[in-house]
TIKELO-735990 format. One record per residue: x, y, z of N, C-alpha, C, O in turn. Coordinates in nm, 3 decimals, padded with zeros to 5 digits. Layout:
! residues N
{site {X, Y, Z}, {X, Y, Z}, {X, Y, Z}, {X, Y, Z}}
...
! end
This chain:
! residues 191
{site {00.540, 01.488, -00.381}, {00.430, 01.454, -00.295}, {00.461, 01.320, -00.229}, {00.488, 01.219, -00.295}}
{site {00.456, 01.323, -00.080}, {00.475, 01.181, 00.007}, {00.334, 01.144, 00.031}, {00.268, 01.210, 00.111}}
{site {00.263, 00.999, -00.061}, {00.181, 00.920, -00.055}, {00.155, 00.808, 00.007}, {00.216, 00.715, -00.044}}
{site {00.077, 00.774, 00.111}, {00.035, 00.621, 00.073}, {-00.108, 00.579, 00.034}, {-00.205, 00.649, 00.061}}
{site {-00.116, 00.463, -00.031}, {-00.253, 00.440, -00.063}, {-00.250, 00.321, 00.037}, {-00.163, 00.242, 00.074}}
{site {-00.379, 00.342, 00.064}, {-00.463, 00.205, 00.166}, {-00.600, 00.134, 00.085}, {-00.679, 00.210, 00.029}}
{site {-00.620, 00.001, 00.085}, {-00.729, -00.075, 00.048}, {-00.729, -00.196, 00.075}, {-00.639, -00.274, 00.106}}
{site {-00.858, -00.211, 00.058}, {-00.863, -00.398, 00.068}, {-00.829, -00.498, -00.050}, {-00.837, -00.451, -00.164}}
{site {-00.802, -00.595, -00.041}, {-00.769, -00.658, -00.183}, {-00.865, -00.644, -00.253}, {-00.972, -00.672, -00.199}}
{site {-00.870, -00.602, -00.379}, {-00.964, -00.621, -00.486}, {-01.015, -00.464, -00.540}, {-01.091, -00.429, -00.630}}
{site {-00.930, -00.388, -00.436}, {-00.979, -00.217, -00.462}, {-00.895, -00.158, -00.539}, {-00.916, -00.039, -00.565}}
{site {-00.769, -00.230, -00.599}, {-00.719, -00.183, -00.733}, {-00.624, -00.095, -00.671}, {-00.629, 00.020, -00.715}}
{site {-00.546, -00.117, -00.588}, {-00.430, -00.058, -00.498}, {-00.313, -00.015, -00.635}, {-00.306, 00.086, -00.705}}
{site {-00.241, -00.123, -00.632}, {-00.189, -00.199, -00.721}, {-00.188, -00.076, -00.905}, {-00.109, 00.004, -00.956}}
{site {-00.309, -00.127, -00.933}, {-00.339, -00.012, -01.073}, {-00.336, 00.103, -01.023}, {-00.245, 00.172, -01.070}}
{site {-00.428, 00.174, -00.911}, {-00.418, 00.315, -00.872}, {-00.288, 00.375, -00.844}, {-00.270, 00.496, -00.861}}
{site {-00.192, 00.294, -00.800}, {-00.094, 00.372, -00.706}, {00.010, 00.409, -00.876}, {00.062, 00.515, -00.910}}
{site {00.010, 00.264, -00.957}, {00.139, 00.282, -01.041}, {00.066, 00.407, -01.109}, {00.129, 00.511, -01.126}}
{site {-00.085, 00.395, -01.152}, {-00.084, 00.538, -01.240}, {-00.072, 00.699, -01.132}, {-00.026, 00.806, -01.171}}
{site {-00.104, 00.680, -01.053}, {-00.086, 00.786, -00.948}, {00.085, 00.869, -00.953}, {00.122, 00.985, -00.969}}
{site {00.160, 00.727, -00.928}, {00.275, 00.779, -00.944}, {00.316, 00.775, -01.065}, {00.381, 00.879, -01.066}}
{site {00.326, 00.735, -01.163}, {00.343, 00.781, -01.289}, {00.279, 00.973, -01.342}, {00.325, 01.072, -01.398}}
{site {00.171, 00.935, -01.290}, {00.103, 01.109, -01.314}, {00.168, 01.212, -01.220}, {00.157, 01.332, -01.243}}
{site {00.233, 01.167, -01.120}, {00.272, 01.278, -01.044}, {00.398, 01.291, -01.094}, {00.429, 01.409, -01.111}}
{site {00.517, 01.179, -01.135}, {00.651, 01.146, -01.133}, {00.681, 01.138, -01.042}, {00.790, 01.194, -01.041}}
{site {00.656, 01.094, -00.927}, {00.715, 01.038, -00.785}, {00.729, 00.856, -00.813}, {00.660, 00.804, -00.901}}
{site {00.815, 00.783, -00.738}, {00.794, 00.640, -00.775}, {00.741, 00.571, -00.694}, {00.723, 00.601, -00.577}}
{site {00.708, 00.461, -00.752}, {00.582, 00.403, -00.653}, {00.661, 00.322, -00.602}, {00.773, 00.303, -00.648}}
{site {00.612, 00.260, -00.493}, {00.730, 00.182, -00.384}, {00.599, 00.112, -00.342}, {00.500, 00.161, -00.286}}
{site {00.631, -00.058, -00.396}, {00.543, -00.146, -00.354}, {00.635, -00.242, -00.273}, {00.741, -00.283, -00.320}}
{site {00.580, -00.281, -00.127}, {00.674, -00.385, -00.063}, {00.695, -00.507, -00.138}, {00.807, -00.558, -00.140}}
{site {00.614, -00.549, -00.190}, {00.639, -00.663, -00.295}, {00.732, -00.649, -00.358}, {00.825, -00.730, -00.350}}
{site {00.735, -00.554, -00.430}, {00.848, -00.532, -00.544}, {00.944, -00.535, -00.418}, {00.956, -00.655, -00.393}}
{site {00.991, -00.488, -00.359}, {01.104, -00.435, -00.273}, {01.163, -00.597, -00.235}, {01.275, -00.633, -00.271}}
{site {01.057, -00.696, -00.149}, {01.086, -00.813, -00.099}, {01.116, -00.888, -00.211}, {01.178, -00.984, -00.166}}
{site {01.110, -00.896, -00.306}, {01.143, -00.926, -00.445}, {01.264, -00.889, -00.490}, {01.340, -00.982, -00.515}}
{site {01.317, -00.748, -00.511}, {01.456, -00.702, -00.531}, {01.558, -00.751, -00.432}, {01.677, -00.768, -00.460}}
{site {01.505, -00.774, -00.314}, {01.571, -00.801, -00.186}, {01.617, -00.938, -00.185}, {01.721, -00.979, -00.135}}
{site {01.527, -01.007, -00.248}, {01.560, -01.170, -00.214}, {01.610, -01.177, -00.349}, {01.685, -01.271, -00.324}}
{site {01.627, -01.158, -00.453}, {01.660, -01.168, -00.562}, {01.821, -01.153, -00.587}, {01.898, -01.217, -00.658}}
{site {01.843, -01.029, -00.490}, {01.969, -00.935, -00.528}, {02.071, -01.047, -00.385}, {02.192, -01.038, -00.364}}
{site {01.976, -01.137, -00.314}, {02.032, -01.143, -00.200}, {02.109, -01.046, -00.066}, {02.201, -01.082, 00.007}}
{site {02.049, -00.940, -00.067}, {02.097, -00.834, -00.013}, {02.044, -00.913, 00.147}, {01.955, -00.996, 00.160}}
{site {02.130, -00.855, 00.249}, {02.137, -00.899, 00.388}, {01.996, -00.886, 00.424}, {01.983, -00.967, 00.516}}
{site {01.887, -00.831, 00.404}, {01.799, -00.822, 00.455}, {01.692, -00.921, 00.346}, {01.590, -00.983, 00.377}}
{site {01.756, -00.907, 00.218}, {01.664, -01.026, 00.174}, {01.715, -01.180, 00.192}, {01.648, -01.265, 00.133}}
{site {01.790, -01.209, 00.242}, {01.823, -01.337, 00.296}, {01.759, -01.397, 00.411}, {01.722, -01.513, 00.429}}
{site {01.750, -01.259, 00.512}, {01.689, -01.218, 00.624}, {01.536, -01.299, 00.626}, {01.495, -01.399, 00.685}}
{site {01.473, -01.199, 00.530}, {01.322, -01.288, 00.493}, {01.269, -01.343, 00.448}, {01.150, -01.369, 00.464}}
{site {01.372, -01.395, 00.344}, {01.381, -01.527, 00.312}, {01.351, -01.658, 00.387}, {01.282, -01.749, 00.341}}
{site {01.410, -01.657, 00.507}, {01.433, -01.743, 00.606}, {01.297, -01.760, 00.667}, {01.248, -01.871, 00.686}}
{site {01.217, -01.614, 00.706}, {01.073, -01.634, 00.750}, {00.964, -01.646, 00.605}, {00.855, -01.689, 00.643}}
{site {00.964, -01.632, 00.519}, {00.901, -01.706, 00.447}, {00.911, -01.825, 00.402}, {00.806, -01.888, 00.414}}
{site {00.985, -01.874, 00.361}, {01.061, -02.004, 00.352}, {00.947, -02.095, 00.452}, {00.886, -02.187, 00.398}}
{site {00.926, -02.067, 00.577}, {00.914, -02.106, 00.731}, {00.780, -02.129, 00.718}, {00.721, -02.222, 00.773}}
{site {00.713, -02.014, 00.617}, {00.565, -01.975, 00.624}, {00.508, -01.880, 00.718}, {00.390, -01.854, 00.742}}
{site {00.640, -01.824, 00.777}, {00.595, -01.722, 00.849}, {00.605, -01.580, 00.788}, {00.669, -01.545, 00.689}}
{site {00.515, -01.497, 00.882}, {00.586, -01.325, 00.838}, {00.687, -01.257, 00.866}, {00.731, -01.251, 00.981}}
{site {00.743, -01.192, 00.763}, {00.868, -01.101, 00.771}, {00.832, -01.051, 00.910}, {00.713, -01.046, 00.942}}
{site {00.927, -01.014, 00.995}, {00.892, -00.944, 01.097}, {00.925, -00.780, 01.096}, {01.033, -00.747, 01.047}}
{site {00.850, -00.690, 01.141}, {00.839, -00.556, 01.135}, {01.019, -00.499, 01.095}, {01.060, -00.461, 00.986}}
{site {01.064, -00.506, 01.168}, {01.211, -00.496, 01.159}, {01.269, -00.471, 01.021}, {01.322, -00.373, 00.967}}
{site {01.239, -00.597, 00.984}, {01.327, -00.643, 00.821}, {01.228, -00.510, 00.738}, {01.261, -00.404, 00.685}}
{site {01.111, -00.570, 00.756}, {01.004, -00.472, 00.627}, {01.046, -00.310, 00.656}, {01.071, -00.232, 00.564}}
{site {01.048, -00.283, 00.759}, {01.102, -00.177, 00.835}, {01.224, -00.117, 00.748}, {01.219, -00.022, 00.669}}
{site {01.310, -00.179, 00.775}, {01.457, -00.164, 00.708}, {01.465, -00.175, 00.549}, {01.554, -00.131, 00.477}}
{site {01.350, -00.246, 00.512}, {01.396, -00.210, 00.384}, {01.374, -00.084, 00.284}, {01.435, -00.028, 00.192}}
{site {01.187, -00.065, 00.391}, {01.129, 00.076, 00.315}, {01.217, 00.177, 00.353}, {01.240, 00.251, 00.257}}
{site {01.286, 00.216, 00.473}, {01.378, 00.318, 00.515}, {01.488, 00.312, 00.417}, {01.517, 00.416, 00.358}}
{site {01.551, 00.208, 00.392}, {01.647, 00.210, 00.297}, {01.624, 00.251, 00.135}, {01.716, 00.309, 00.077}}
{site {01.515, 00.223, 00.074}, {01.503, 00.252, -00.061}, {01.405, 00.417, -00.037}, {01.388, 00.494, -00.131}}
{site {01.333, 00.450, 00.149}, {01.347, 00.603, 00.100}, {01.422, 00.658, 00.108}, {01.389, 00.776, 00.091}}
{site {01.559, 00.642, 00.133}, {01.682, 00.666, 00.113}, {01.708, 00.715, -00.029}, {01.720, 00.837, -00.032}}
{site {01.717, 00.667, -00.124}, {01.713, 00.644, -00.220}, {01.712, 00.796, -00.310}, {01.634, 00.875, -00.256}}
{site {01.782, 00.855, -00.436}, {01.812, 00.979, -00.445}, {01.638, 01.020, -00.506}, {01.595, 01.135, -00.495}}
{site {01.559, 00.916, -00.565}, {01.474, 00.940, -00.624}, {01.337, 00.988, -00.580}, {01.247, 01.027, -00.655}}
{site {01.335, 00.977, -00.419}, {01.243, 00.977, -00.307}, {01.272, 01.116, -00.286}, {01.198, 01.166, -00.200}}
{site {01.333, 01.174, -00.324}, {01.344, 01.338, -00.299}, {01.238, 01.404, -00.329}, {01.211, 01.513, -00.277}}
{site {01.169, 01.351, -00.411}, {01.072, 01.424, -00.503}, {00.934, 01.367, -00.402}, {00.858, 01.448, -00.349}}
{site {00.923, 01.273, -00.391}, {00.815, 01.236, -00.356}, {00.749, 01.089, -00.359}, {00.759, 01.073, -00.481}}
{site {00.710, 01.013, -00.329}, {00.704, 00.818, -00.365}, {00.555, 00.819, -00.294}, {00.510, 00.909, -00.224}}
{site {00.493, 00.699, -00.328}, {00.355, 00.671, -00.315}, {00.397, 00.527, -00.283}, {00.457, 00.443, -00.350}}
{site {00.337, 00.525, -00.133}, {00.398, 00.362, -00.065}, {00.322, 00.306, -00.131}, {00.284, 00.363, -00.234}}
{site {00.264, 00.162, -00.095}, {00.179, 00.079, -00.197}, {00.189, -00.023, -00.107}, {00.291, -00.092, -00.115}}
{site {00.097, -00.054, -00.013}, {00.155, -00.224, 00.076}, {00.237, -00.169, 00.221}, {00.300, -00.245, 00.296}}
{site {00.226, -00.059, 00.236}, {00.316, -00.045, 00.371}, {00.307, 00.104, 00.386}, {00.325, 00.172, 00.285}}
{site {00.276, 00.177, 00.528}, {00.248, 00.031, 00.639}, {00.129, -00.055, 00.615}, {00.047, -00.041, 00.524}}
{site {00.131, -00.149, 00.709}, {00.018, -00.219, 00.696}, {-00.038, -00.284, 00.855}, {-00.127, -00.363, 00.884}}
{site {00.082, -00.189, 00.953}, {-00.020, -00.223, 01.059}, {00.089, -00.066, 01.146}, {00.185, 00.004, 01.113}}
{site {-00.013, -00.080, 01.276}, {00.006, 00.071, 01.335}, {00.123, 00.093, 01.391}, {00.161, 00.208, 01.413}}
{site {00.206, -00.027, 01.424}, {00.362, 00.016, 01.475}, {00.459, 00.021, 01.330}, {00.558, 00.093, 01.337}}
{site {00.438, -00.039, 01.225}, {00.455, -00.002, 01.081}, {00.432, 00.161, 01.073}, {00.530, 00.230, 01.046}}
{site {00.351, 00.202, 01.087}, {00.261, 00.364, 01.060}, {00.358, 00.464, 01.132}, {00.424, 00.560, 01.091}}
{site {00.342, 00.399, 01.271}, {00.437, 00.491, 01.391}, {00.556, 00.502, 01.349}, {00.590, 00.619, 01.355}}
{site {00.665, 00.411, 01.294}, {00.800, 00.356, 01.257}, {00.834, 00.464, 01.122}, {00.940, 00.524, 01.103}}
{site {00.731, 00.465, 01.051}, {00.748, 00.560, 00.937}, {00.703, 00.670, 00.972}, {00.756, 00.752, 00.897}}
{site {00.621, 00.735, 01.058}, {00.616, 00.825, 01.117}, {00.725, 00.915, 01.134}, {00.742, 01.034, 01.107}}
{site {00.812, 00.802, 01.200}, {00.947, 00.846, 01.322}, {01.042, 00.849, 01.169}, {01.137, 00.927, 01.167}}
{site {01.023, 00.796, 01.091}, {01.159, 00.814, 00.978}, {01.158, 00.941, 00.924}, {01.244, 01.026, 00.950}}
{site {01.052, 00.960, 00.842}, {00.976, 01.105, 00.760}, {00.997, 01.216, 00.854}, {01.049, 01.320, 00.814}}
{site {00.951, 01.196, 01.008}, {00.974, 01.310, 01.069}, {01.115, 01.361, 01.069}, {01.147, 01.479, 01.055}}
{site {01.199, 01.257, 01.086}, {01.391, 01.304, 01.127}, {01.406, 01.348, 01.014}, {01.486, 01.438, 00.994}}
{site {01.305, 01.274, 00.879}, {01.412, 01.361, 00.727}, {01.332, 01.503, 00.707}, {01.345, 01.567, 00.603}}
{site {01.261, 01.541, 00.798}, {01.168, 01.663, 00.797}, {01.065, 01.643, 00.662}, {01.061, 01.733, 00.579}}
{site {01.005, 01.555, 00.649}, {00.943, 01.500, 00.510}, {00.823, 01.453, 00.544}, {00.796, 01.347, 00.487}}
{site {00.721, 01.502, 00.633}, {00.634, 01.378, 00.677}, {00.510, 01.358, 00.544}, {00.524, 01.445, 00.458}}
{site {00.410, 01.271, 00.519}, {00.323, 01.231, 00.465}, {00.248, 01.368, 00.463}, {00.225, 01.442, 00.558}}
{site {00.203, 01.389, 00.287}, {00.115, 01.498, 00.300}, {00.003, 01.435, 00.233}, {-00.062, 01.518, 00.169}}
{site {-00.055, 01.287, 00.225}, {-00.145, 01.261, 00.246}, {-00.129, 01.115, 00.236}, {-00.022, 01.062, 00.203}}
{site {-00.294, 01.020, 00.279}, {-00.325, 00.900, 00.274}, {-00.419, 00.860, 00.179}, {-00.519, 00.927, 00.208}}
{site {-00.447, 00.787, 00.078}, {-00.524, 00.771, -00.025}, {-00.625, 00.643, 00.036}, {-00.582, 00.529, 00.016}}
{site {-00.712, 00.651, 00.085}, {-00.792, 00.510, 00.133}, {-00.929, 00.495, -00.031}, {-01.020, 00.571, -00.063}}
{site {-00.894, 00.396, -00.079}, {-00.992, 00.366, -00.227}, {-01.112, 00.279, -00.124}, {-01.069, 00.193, -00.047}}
{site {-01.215, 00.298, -00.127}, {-01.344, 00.245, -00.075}, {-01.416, 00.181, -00.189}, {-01.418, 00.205, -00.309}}
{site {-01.455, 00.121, -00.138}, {-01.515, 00.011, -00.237}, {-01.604, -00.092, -00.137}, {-01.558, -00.140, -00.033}}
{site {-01.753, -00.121, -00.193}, {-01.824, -00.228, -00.133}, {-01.779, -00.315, -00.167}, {-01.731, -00.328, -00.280}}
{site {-01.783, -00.462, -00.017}, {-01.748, -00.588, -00.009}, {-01.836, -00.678, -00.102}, {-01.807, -00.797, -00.116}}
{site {-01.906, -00.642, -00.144}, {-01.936, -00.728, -00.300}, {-01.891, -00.693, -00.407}, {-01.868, -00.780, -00.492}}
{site {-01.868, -00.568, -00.433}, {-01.750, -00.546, -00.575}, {-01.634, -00.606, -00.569}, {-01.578, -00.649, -00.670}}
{site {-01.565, -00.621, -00.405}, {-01.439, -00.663, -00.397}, {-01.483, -00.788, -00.438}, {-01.440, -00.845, -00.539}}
{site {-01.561, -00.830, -00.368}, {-01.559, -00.965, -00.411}, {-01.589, -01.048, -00.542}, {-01.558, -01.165, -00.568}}
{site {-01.661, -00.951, -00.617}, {-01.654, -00.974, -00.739}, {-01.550, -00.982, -00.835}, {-01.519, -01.062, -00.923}}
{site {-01.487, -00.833, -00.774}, {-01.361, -00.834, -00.889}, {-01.237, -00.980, -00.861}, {-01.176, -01.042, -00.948}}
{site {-01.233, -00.999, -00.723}, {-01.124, -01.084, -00.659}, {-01.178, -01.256, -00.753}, {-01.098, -01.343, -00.786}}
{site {-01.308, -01.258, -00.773}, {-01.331, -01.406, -00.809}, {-01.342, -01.406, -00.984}, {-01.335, -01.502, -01.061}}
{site {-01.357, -01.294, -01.005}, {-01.350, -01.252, -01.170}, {-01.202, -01.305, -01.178}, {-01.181, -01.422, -01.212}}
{site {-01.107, -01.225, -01.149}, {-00.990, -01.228, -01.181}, {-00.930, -01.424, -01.112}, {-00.921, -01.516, -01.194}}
{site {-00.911, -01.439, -01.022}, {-00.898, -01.546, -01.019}, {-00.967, -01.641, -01.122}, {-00.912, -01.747, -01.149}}
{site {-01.087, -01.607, -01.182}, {-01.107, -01.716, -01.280}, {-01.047, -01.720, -01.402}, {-01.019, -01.812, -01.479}}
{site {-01.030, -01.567, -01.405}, {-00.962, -01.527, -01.572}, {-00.802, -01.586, -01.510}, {-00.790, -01.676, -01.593}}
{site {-00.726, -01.593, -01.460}, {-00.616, -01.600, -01.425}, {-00.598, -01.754, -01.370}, {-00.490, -01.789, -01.323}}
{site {-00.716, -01.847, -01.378}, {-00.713, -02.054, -01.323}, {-00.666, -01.982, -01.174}, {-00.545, -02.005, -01.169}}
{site {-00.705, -01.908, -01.053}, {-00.638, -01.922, -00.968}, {-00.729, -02.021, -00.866}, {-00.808, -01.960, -00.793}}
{site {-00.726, -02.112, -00.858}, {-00.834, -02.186, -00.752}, {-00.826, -02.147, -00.610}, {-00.927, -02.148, -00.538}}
{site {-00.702, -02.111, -00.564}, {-00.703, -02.097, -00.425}, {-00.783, -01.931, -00.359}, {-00.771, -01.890, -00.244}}
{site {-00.850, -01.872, -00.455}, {-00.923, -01.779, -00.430}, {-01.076, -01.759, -00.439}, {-01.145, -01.674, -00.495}}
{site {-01.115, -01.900, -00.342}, {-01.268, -01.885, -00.296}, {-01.331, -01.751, -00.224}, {-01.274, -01.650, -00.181}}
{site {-01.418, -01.775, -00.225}, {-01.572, -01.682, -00.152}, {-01.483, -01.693, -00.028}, {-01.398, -01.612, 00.009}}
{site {-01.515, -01.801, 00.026}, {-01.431, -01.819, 00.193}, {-01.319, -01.735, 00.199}, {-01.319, -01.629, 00.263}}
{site {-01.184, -01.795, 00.109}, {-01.048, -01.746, 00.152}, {-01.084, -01.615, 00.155}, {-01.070, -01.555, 00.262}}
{site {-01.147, -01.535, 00.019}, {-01.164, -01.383, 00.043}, {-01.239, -01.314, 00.131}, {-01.192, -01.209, 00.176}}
{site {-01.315, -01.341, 00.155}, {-01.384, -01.327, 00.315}, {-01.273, -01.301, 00.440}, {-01.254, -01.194, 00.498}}
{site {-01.217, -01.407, 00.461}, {-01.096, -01.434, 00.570}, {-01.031, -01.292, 00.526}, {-01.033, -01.191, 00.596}}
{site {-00.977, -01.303, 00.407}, {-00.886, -01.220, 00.386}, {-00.903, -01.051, 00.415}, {-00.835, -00.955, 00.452}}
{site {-01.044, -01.083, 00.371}, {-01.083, -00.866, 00.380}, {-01.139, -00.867, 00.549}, {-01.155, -00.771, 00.624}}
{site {-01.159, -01.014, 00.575}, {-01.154, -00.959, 00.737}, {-01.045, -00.895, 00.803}, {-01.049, -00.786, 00.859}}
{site {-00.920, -00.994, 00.790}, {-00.781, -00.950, 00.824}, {-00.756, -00.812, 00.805}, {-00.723, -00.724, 00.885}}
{site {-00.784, -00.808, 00.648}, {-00.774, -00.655, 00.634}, {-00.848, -00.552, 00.746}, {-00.803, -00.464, 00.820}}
{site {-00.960, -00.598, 00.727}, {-01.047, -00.516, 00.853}, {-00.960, -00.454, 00.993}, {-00.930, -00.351, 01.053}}
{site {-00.949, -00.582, 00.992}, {-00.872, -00.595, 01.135}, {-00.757, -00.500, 01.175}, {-00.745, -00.412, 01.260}}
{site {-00.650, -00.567, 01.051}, {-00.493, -00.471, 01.099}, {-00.532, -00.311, 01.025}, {-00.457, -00.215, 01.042}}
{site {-00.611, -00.306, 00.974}, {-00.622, -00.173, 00.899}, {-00.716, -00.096, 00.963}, {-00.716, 00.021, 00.926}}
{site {-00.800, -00.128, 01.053}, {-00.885, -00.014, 01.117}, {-00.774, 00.024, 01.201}, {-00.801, 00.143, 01.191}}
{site {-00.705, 00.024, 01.250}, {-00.628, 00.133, 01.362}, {-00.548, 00.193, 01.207}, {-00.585, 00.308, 01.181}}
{site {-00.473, 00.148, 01.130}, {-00.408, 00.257, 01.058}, {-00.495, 00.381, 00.974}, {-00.441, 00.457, 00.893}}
{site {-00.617, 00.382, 01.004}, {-00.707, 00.446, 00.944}, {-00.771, 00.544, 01.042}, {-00.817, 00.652, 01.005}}
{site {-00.773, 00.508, 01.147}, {-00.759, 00.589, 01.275}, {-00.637, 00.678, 01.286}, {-00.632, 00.800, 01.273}}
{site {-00.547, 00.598, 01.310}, {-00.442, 00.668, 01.260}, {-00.427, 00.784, 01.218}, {-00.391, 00.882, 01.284}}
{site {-00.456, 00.779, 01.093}, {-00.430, 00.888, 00.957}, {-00.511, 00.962, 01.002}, {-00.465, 01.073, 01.030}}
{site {-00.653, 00.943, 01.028}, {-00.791, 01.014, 01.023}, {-00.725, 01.098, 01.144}, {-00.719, 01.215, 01.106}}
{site {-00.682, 01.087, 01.252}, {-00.647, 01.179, 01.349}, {-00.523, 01.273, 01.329}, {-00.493, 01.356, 01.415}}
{site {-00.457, 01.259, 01.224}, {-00.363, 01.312, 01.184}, {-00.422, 01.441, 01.088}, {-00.384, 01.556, 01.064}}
{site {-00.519, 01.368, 01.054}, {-00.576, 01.463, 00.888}, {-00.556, 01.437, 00.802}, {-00.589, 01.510, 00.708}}
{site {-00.492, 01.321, 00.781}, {-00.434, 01.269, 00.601}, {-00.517, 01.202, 00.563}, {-00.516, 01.201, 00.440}}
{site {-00.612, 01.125, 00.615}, {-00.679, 01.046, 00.537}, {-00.755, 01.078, 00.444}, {-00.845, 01.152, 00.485}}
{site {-00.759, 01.057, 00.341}, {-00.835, 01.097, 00.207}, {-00.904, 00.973, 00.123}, {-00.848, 00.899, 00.041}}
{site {-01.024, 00.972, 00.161}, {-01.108, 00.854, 00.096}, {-01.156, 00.917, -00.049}, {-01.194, 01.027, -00.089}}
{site {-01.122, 00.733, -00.125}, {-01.161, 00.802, -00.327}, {-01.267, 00.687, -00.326}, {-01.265, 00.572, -00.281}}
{site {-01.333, 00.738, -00.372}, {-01.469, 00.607, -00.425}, {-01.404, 00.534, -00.526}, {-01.374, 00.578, -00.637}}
{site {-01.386, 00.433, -00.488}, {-01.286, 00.298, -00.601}, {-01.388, 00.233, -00.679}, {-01.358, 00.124, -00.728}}
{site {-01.473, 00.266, -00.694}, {-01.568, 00.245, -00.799}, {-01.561, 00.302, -00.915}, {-01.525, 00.418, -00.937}}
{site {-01.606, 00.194, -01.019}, {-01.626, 00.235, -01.175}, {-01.469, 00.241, -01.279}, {-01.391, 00.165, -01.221}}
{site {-01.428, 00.276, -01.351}, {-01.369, 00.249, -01.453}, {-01.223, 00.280, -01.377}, {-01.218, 00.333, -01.266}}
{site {-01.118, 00.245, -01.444}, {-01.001, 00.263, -01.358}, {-00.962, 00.402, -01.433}, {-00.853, 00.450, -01.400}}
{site {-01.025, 00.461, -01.515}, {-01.009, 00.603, -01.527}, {-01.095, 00.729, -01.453}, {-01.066, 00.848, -01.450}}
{site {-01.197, 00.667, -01.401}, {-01.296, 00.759, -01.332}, {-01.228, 00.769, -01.188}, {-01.204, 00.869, -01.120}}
{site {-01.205, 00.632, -01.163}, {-01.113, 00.647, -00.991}, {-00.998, 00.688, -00.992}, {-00.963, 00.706, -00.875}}
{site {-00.879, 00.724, -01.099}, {-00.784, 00.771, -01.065}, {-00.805, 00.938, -01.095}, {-00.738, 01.020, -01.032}}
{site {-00.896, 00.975, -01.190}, {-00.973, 01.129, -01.177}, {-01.020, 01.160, -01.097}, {-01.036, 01.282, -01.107}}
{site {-01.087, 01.094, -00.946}, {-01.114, 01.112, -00.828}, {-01.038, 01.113, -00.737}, {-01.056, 01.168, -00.628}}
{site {-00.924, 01.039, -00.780}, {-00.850, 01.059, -00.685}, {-00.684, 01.211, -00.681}, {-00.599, 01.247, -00.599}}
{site {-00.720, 01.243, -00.807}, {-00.657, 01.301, -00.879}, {-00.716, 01.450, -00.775}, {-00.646, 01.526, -00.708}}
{site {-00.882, 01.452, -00.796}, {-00.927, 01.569, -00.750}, {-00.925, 01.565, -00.598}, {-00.921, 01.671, -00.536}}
{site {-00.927, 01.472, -00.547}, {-00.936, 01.455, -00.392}, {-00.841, 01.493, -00.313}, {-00.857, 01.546, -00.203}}
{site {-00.669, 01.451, -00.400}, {-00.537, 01.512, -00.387}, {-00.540, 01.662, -00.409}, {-00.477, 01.732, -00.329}}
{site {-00.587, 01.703, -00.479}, {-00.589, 01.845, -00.532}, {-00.674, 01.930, -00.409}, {-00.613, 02.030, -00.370}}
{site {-00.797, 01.907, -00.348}, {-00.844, 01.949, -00.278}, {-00.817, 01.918, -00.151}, {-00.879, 01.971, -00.060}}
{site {-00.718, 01.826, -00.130}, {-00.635, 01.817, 00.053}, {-00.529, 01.883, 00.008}, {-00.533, 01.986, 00.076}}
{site {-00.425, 01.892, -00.071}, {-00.264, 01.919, -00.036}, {-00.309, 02.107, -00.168}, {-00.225, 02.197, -00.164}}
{site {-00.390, 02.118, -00.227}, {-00.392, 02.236, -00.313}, {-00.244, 02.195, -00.446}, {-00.175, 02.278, -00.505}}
{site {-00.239, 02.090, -00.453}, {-00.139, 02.052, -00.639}, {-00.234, 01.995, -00.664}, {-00.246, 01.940, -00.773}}
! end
C-alpha cells in the first residue's frame, strides 16, 4: 500500500504513521529521518542541506525532492511505504505525482488525521512541558498551525480532487485513531 499521512503538529502524525506502517509492513519514510541519514552519512545531498540549514534557511524543493525519490528507490518500497512529512507543499505533491506515475505506482491513498485546534494545542503545550521545551508557546503554536494552514490547504485540495483523501478523526486514545484509521483504509482501497 502507497501512503501518505497529512496533519497539523500535535495530530500524532509521527505515532500514527510508525504504527500504520508497522501494521501493514510497508516502511515508514519520515523526511526527518531521511535529512538525518543524509547529513549524518554525508551523502552529496546531505551536505547539500546542510549548507541551507546551517544558513537557517529551507532545504529547497530539489534536495527534499531527491532524496524521497532516492530512498523510493529503495528495494523495500516495493511493497508499499507511508510518507510521513512529505509532500508538504503542492509542487512537492505534483513532483511525486510525476515519480509514482513513471514507476506505474501512484498513491492509493492520503490519510488526513483531523483534530480540533484546541486539542492540538493542548497536546503541543502538554508535551513541551513534560519534555522543559520553552520555545513552544500558545503564540509560536498558533504561527505554526497557521503555516500549516496555509501550505497544506492546496495539498488537500489536491488529494480531495484526485479521490485519495481520507480523513480519520485523530481524536481519543492512540489506539482508537489508529482503528479508525485502520477502517477508513479498508473502506477506500477494500485491504
Amino acid at each position: 500500500m502507497r501512503l501518505v499521512i497529512l496533519g497539523p503538529p500535535g495530530a500524532g502524525k509521527g505515532t500514527q504513521a510508525a504504527r500504520l506502517a508497522a501494521d501493514l509492513a510497508i516502511p515508514h519514510i519520515s523526511t526527518g529521518d531521511l535529512f538525518r541519514r543524509h547529513v549524518k552519512d554525508g551523502t552529496p545531498l546531505g551536505v547539500e542541506a546542510q549548507t541551507y540549514m546551517d544558513a537557517g534557511e529551507l532545504v529547497p524543493d530539489r534536495v527534499v525532492n531527491g532524496m524521497v525519490a532516492e530512498r523510493l528507490g529503495d528495494d523495500d518500497t516495493a511493497v508499499g511505504f507511508l510518507l510521513d512529512g512529505y509532500p508538504r507543499t503542492l509542487a512537492q505533491a505534483e513532483v511525486l505525482q510525476s515519480e509514482l506515475s513513471g514507476r506505474g505506482a501512484p498513491l492509493e491513498a492520503v490519510l488526513r488525521l483531523v483534530v480540533p485546534e484546541d486539542e492540538l494545542l493542548r497536546r503541543i503545550l502538554t508535551r513541551a512541558a513534560e519534555e522543559g521545551r520553552a520555545d513552544d508557546t500558545e503564540e509560536v503554536l498558533r504561527n505554526r498551525l497557521a503555516v500549516y494552514r496555509e501550505q497544506t490547504a492546496p495539498l488537500e485540495d489536491f488529494y480531495a480532487e484526485r479521490g485519495l483523501l481520507v480523513d480519520v478523526d485523530g481524536t481519543g486514545s492512540v489506539e482508537e485513531i489508529s482503528a479508525r484509521a485502520h477502517q477508513r483504509l479498508r473502506e477506500v482501497t477494500g485491504t
